[in-house]
N, C-alpha and C positions, 0 to 999 in steps of 0.2 A: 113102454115100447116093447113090442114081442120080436123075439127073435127065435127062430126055428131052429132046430139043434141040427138040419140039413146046411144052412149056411155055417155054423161054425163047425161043421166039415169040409165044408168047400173051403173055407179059409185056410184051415190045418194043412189042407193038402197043398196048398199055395205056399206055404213055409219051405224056407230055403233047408236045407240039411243043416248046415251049420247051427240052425238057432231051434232047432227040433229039442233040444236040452231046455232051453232057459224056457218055450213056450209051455212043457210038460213039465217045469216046476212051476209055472206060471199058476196051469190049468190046477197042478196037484195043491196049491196054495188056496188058492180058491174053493176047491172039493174038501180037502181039510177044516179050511175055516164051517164052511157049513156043516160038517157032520161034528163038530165040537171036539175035532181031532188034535193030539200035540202034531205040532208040528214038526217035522224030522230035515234039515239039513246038509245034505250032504257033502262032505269035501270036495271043493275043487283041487285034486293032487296032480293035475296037466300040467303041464312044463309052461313056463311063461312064454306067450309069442314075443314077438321079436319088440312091438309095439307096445309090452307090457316093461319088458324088460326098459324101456327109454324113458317110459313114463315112472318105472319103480327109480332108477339113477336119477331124473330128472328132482323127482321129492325129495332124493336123501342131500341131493346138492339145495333143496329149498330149506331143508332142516338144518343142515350144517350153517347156512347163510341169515337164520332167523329171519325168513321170509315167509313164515305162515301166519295164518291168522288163527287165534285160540277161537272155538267153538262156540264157549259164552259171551265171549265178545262179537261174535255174528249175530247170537240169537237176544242180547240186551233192548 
């Protein structure tokens, strides 16, 4: 399947502000991979939204309560 690098402009442009970040690690993940590049990381150091912060309490009360499930025992 060919794709014209005119629509994966059109689409870019279509990109909400907010997710303009995660698409351009996206993109840069991908350009990386192909030119046999390491690949660089960068911190996310932004404050937790509001919806982070419920879901980071919500884990520490799953941890405290031995309500998770170990790793290897998902992937057995």
């Amino acid at each position: 399947m060919s794709i014209r690098k005119e629509d994966l402009h059109i689409l870019i442009d279509l990109v909400n502000d907010k997710d303009t970040k995660l698409v351009y690690d996206l993109i840069r993940v991908v350009i990386d991979k192909d030119n046999e590049k390491e690949v660089i990381v960068e911190a996310d150091n932004s404050p937790l939204t509001e919806k982070e912060k419920k879901i980071l309490k919500e884990t520490e009360n799953d941890i405290k309560n031995g309500e998770l499930i170990e790793w290897d025992d998902l992937h057995a």
